[in-house]
Backbone as a ProteinNet text record, in pm:
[ID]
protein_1_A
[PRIMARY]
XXXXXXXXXXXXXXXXXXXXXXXXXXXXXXXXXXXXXXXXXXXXXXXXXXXXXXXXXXXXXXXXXXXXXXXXXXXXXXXXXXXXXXXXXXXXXXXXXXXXXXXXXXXXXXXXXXXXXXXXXXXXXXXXXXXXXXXXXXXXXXXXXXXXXXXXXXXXXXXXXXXXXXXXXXXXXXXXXXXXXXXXXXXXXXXXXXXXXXXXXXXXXXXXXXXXXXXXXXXXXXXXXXXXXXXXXXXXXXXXXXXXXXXXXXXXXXXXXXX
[TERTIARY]
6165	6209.2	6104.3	6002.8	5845.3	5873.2	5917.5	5876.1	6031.2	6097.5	6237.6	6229.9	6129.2	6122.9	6041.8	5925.7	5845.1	5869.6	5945.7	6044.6	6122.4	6218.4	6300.6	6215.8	6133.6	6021.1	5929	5935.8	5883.1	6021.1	6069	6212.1	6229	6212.5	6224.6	6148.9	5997.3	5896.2	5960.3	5968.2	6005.2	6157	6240	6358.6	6317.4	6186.2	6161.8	6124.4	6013.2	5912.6	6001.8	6114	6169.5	6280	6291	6333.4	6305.8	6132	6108.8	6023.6	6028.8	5999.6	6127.5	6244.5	6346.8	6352.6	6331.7	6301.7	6195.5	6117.9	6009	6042.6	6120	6164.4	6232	6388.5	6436.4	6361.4	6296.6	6225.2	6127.8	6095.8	6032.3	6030.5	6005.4	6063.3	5942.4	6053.2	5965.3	5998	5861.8	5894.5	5980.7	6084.6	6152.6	6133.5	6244.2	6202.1	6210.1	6080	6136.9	6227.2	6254	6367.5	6333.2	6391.8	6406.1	6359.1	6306.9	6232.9	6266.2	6269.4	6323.3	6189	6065.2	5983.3	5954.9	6016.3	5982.4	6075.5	6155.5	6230.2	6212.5	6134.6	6048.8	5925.1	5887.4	5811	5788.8	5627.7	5585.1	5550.7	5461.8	5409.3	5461.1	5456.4	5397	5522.5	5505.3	5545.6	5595.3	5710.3	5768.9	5726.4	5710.6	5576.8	5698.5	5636.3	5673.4	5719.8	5835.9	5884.4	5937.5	5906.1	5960.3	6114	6200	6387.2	6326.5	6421.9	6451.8	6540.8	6514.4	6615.6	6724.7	6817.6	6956.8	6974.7	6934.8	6946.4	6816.7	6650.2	6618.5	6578.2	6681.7	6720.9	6539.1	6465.5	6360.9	6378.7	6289.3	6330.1	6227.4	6277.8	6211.9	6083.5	5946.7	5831.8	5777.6	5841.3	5808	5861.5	5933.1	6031.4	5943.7	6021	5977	6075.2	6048	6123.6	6107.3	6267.4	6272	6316.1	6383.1	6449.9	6413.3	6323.3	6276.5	6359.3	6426.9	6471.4	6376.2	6335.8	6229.4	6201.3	6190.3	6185	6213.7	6216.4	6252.2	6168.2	6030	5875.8	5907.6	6014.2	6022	6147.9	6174.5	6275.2	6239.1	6289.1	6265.3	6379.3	6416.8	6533.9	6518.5	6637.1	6712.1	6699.2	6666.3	6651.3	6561.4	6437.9	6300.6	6199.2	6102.6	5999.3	6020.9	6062	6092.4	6112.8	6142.6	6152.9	6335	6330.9	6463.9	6545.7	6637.2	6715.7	6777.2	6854.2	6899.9	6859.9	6972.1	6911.6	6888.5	6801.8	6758.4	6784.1	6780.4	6871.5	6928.1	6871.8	6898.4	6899.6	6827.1	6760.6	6873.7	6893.7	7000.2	6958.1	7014.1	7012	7144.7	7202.2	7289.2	7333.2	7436.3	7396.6	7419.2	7309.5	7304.8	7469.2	7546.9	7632.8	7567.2	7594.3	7535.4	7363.6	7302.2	7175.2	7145.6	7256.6	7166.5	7194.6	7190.4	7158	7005.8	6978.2	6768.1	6791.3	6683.2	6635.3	6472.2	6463.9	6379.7	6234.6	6120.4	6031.9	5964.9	6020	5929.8	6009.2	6010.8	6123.5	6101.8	6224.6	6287.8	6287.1	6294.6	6401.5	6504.3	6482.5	6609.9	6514.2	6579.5	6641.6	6693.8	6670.7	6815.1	6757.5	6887.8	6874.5	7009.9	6925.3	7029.1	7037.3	7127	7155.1	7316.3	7224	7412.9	7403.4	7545	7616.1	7734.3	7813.9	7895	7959.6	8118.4	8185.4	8200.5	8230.2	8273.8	8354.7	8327.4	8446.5	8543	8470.3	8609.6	8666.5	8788.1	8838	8890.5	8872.3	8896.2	8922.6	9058.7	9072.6	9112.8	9107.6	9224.3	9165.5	9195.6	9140.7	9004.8	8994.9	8835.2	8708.1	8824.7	8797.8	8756.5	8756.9	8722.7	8580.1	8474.3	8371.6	8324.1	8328.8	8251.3	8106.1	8044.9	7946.9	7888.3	7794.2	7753.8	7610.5	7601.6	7404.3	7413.4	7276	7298.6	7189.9	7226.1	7099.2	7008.7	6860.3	6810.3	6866	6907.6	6984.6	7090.9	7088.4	7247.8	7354.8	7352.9	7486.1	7521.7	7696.3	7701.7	7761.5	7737.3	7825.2	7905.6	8016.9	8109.4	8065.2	8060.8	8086.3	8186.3	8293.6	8429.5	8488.9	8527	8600.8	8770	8785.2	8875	8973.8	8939.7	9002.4	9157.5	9252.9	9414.7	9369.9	9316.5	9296.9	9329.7	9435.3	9436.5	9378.1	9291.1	9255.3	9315	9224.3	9185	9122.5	9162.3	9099.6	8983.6	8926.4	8813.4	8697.6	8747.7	8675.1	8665.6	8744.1	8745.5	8590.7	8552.6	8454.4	8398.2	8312.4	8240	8275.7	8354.5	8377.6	8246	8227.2	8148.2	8219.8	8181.9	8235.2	8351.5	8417.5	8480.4	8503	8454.8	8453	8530.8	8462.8	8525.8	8538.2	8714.9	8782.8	8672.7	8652.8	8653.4	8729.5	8668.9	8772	8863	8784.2	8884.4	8815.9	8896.7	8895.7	8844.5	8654.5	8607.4	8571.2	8629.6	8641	8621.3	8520.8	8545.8	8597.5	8631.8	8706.2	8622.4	8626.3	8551.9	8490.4	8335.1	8217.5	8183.5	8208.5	8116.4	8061.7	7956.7	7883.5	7927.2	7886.5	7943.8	7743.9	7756.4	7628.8	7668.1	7604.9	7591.2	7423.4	7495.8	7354.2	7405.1	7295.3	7329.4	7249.5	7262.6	7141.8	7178	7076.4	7135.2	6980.5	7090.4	6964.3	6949.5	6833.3	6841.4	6835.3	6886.1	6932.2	6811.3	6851.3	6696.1	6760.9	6699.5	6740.2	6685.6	6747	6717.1	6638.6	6611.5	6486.9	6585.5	6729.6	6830.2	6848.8	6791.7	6911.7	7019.5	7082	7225.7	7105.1	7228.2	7208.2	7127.1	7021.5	7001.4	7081.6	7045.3	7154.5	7199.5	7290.3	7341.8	7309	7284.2	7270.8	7387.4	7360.6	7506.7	7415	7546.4	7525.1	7610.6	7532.1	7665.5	7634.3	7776.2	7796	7866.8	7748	7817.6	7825.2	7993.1	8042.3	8046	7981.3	7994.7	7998.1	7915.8	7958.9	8038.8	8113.6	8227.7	8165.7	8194.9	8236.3	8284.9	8223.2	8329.8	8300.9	8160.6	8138.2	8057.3	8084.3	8051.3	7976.3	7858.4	7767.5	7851.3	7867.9	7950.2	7867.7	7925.6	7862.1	7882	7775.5	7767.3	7785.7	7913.3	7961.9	7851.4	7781.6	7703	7687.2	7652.2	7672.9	7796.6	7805.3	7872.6	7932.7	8016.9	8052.8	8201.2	8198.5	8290.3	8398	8384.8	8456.2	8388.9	8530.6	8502	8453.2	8397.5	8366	8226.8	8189.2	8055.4	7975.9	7859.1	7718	7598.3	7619.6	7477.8	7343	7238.9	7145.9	6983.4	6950.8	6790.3	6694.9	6641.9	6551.9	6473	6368.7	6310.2	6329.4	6251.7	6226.4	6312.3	6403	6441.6	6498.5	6512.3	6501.7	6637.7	6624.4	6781	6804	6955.2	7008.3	7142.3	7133.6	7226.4	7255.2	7438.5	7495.2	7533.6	7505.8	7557.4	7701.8	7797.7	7960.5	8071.2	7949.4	7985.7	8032.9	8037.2	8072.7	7979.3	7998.8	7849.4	7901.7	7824.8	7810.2	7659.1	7627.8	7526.7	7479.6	7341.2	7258.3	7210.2	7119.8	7070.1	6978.1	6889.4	6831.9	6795.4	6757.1	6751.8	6612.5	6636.8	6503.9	6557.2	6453.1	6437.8	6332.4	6399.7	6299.5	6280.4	6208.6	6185.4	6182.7	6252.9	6291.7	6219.9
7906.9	7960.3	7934.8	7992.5	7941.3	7807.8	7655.8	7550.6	7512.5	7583.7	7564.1	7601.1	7702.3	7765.5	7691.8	7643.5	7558.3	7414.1	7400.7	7222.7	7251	7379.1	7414.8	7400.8	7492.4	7509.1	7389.4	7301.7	7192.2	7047.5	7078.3	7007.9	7093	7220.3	7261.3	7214.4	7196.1	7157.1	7024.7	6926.7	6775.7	6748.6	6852.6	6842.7	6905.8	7047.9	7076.8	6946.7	6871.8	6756.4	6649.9	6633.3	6540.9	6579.1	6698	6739.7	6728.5	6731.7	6762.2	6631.9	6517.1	6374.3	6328.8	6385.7	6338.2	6432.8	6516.5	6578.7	6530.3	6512.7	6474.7	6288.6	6235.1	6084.8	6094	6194.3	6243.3	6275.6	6291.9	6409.9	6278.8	6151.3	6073.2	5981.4	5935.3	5875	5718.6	5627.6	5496.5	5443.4	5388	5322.1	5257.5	5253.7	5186.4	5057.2	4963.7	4848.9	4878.9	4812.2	4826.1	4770	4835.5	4793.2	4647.3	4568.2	4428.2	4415.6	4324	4341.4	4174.1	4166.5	4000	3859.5	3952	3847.8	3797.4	3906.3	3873	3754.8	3688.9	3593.4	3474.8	3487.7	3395.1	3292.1	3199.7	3117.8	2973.6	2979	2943	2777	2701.5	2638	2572.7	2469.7	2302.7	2330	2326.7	2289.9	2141.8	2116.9	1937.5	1872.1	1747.7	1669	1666	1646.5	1640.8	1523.1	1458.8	1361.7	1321.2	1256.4	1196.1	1114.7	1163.6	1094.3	972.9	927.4	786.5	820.4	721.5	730.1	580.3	662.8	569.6	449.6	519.1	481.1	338.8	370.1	235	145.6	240	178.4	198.3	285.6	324.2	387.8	375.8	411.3	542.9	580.4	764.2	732.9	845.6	781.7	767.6	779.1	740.5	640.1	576.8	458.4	309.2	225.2	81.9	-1.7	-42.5	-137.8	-259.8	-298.2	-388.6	-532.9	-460.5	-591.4	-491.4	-540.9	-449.2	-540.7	-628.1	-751.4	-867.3	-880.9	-1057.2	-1106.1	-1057.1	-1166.9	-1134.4	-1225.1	-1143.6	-1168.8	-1168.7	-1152.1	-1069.3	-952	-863.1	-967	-1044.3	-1115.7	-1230.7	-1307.1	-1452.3	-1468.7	-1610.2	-1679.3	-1579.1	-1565.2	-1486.5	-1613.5	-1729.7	-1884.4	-1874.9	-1813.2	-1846.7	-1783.3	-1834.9	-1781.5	-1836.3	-1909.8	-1986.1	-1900	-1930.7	-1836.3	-1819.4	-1670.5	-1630.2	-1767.3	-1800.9	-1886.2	-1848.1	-1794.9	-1695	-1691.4	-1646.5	-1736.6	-1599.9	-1570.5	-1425.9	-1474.7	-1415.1	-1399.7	-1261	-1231.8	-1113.1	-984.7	-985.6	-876.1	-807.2	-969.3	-952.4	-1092.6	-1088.9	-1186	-1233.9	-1377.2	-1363.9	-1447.8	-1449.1	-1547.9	-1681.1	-1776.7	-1917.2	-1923.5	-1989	-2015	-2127.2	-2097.4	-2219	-2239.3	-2108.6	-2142.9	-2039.9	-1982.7	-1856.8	-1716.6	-1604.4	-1510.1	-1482.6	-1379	-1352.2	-1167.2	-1159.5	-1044.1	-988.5	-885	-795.3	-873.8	-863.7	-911	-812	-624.7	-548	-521.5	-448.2	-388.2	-239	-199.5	-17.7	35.1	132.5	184.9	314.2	442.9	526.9	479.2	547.9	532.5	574.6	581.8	622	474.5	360.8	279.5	312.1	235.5	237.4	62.7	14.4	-94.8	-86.9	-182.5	-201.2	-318.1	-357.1	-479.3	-503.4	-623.7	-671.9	-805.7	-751.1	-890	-996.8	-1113.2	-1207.8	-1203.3	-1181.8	-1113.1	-1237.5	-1332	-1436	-1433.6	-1415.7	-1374.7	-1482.8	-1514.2	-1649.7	-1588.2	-1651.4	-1621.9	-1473.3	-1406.2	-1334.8	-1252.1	-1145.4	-1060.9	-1107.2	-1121.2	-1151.5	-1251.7	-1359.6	-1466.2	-1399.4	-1291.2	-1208.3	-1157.9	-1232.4	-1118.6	-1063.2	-1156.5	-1098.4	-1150.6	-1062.5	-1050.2	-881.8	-862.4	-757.7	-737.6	-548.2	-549.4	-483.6	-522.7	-501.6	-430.3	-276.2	-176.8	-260.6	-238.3	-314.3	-456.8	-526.9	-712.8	-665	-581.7	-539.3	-502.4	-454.6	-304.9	-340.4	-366.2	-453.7	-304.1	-245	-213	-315	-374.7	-451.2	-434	-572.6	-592.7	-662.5	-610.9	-750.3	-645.6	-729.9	-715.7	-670.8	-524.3	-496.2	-429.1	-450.6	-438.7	-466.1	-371.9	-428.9	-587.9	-547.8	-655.9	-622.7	-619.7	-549.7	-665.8	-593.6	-676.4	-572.9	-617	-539.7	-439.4	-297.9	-196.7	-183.8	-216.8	-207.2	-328.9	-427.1	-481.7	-475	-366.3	-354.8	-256.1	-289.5	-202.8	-66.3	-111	38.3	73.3	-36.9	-21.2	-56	-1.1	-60	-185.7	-293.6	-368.9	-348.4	-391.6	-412.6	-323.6	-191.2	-51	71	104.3	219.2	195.7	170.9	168.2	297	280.2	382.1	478.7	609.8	698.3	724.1	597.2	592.1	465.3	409.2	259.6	328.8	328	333.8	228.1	127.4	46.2	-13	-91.1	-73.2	-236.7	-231.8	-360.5	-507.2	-633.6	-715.7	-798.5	-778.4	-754.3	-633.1	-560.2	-434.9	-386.2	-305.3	-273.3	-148.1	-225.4	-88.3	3.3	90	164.3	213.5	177.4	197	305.5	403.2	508.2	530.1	460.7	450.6	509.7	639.3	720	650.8	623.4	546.6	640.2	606	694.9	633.8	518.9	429.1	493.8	385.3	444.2	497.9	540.9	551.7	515.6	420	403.9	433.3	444.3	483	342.2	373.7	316.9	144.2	212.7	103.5	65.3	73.4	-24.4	47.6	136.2	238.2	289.1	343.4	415.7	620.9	671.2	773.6	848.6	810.2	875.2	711.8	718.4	619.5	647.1	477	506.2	533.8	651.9	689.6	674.3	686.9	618.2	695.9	706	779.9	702.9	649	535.2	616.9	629.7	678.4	544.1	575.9	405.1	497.1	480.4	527.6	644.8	732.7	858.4	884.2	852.5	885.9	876.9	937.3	924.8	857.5	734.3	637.4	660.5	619	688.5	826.9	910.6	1055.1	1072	1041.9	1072.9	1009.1	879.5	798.2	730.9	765.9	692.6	537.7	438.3	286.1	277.3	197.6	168.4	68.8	-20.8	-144.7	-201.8	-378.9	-436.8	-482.7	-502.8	-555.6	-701.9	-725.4	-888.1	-920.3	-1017.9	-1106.7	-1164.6	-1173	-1192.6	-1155.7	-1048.9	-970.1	-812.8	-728.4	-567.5	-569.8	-456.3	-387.9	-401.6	-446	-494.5	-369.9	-300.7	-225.4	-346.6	-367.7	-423	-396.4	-296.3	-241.1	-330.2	-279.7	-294.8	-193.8	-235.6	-184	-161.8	-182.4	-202.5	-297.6	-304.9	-423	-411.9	-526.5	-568	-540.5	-526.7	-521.5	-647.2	-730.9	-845.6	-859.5	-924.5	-958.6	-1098.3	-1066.3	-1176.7	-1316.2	-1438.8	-1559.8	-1535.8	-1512.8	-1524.7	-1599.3	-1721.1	-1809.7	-1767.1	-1635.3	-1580	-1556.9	-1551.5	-1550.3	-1351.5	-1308.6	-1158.6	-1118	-1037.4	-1065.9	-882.6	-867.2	-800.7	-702.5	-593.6	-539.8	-390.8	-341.9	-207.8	-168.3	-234.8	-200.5	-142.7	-32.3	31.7	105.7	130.2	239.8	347.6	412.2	552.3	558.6	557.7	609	721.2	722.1	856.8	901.5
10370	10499	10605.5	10572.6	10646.8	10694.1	10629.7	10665.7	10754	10730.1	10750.9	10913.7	10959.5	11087.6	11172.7	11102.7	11159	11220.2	11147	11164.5	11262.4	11281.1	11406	11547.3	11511.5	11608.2	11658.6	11580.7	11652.3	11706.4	11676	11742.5	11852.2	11892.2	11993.1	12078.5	12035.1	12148.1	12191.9	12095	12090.8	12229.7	12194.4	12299	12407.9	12454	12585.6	12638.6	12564.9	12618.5	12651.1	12610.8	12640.4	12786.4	12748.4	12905.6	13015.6	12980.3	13084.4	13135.4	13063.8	13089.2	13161.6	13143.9	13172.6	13341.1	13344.5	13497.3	13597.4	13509.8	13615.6	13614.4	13577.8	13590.7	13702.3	13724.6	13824.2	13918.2	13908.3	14066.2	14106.1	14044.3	14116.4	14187.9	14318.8	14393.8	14468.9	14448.4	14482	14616.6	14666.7	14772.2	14815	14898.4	14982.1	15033.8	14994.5	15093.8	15244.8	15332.5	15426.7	15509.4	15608	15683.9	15813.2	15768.9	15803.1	15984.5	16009.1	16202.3	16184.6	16316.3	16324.8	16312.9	16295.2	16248.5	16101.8	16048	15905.1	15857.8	15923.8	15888.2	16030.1	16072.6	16129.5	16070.5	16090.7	16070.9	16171	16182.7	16343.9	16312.8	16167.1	16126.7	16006.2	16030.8	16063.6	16230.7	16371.6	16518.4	16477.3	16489.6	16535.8	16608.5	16629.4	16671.9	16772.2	16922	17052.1	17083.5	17077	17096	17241.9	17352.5	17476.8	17464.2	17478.4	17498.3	17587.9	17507.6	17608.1	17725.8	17852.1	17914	17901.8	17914.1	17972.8	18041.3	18173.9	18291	18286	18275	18265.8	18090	18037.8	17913.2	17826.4	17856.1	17769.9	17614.5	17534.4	17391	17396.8	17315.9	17226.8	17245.6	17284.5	17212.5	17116.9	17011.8	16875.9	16805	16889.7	16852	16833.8	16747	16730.6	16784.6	16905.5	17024	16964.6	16924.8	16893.8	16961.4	17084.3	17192.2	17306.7	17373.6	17568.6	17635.3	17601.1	17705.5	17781.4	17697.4	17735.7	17627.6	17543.3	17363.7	17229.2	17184.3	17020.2	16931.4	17000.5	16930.3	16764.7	16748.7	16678.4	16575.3	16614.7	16513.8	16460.5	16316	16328.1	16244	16184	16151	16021.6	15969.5	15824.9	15719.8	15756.5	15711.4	15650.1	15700.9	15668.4	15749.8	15747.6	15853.8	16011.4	16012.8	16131.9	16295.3	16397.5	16520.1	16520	16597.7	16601.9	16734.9	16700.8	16838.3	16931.8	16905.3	16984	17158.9	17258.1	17403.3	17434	17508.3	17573.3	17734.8	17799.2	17945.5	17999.6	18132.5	18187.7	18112.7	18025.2	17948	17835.5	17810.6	17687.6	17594.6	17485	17415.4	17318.1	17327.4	17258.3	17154	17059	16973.4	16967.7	16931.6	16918.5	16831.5	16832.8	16720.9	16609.1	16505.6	16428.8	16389.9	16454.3	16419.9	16327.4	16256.5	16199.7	16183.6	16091.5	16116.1	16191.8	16261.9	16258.6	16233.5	16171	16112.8	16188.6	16171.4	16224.2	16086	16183	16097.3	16025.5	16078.5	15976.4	15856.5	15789.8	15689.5	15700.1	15682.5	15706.4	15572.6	15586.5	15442.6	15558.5	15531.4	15656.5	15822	15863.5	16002.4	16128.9	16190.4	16305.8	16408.2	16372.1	16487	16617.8	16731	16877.1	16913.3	16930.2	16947.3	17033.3	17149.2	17216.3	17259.3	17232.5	17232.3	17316.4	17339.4	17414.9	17351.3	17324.6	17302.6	17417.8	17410.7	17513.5	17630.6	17717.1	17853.7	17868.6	17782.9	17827	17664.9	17656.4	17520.4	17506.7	17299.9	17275.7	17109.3	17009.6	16868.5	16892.4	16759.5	16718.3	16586.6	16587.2	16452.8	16434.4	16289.8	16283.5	16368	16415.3	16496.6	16654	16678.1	16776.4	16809.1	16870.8	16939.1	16799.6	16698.9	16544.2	16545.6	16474.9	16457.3	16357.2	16342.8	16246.6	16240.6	16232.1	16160.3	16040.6	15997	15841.6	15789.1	15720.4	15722.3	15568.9	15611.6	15460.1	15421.7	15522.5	15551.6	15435.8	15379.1	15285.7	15297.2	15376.4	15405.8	15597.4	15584	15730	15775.6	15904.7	15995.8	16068.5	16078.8	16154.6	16320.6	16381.4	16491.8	16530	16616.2	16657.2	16796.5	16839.8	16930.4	16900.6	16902.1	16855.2	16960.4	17108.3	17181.5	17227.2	17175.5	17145	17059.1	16941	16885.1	16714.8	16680	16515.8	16428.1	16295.1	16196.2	16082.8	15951.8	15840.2	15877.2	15838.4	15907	15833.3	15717.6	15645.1	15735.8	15768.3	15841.6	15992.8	16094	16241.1	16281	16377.3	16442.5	16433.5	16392.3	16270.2	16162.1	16091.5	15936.8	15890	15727	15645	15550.5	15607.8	15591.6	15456.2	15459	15325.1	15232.6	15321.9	15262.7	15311.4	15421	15464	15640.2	15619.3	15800.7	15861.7	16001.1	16063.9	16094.9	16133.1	16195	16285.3	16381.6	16490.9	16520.1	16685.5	16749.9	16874.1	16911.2	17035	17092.7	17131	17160.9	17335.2	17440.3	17537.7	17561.5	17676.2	17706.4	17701.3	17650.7	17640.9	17737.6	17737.8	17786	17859.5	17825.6	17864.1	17745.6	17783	17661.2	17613.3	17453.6	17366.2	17317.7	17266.4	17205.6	17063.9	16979.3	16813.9	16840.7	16761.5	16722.3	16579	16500.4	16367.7	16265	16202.2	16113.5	15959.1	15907.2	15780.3	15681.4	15550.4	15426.2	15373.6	15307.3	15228.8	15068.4	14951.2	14815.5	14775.9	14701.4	14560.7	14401.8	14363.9	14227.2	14097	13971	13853.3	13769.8	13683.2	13634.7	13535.4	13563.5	13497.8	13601.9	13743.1	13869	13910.5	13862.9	13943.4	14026.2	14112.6	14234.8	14169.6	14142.3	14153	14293.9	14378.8	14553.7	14574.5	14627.9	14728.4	14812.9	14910	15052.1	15136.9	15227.9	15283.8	15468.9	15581.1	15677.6	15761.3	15885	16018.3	16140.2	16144	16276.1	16426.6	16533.8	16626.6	16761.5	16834.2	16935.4	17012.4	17150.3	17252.6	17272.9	17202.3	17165	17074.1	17025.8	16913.8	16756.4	16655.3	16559.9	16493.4	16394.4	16335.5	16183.6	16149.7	15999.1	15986.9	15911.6	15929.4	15780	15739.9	15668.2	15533.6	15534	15463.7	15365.2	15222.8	15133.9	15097.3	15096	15099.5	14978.5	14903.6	14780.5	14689.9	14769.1	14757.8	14860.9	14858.2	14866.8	15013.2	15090.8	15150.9	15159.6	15066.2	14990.6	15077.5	15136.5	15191.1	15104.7	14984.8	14851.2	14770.2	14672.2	14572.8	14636.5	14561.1	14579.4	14558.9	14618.3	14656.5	14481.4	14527	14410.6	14425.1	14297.1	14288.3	14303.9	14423.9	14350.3	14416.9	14266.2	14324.3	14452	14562.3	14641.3	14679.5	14789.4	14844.6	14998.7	15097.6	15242	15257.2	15374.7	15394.7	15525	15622.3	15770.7	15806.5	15978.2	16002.4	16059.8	15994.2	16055.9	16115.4	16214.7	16293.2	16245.8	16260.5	16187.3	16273.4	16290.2	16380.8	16306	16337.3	16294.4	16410.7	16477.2	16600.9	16746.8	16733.4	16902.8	16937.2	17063.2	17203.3	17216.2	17077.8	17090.4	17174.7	17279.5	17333.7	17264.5	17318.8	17235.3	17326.2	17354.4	17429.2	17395.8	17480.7	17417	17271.6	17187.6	17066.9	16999.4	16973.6	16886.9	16789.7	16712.6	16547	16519.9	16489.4	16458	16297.2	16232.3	16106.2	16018.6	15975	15915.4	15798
[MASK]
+++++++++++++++++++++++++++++++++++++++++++++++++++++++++++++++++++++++++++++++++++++++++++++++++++++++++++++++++++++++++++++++++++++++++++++++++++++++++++++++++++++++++++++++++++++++++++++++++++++++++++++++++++++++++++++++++++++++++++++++++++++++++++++++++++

């Protein structure tokens, strides 16, 4: 009976103590988060490096830009042939294309981007669909954005003005009447590839005409092939070229920002 009372008696202590661990758990109270102020979701550092806009009006580039055509030479180009000089006739602070002499390419190499380039089909109109005010630039000399004169001019919509070539029609036809100038603002992402040659990202691309919208953060299949479909094929850096496709496409304002 003695041990029988004693054992009660200490289960009693055992269930006060636990009571009262269990009260004083209740009764204790933790700091509060505090209540949210509009700096705490602020942050001041690394400031964006101060960049100067181009103007319009006397056709100046960004100041961080790499001017590639100011309108007096194409010091910044040479033949897509070889090392050779770009041909191409420069005149009134344009330049346009030799027929027959050539693509010419930019002598640095890119990888992304945001280029500005504006252009002008032939004001004297001559041919028909592709035979139209064609011509093209090409991100990394790979990947064509379409140039043509598509002014009441129907083609292949994969190949009309601001298609990727052979890929993806544009969204729409901003189109201005032939010879006046059009403006391409072109942000491009160059690929990154896997250690087999596929694409880890594809390079994808947004084509803006005159303001408008034509490709909208558009993924580049490959390859831009004139016959047959788009070619996975690993590179690096590579130049932007303008295509000789025999029209007197003329050239103007052109610079690149590096991304």
């Amino acid at each position: 009976m003695k041990k029988y009372c004693l054992a009660k008696k200490t289960a009693c202590v055992v269930v006060f103590f636990l009571l009262c661990i269990g009260a004083n758990a209740q009764e204790k109270e933790y700091p509060k988060p505090e209540p949210m102020r509009p700096g705490m979701s602020e942050f001041w550092t690394p400031q964006p490096a101060v960049v100067t806009p181009g103007d319009p009006i006397t056709q100046s580039a960004p100041s961080d830009a790499i001017v590639l055509f100011d309108g007096t030479n194409l010091d910044a180009w040479k033949s897509a042939r070889g090392d050779g000089e770009a041909k191409w006739t420069v005149q009134d602070g344009a330049f346009t294309v030799a027929p027959r002499t050539g693509d010419i390419e930019t002598r640095q190499h890119f990888n992304s981007f945001q280029l500005h380039i504006e252009w002008a089909s032939p004001t004297v109109v001559k041919g028909e669909s592709q035979g139209r005010g064609n011509s093209g630039v090409f991100m990394q000399g790979l990947y064509e954005v379409q140039i043509l004169d598509c002014y009441d001019n129907e083609t292949y919509i994969n190949g009309q003005t601001g298609s990727i070539y052979k890929q993806s029609p544009p969204l729409v036809n901003a189109m201005r009447k032939p010879g006046e100038w059009n403006v391409y603002d072109i942000i491009y992402n160059a690929p990154i590839f896997k250690e087999d040659g596929t694409y880890r990202v594809p390079p994808t691309i947004t084509v803006i005409q005159n303001g408008i919208v034509l490709q909208n953060h558009t993924t580049i299949l490959g390859t831009t092939e004139y016959i047959g479909f788009p070619q996975v094929k690993p590179h690096g850096a590579g130049p932007i070229v303008l295509q000789d496709h025999g029209n007197l496409v003329r050239f103007r304002n052109i610079w690149i920002r590096e991304l």
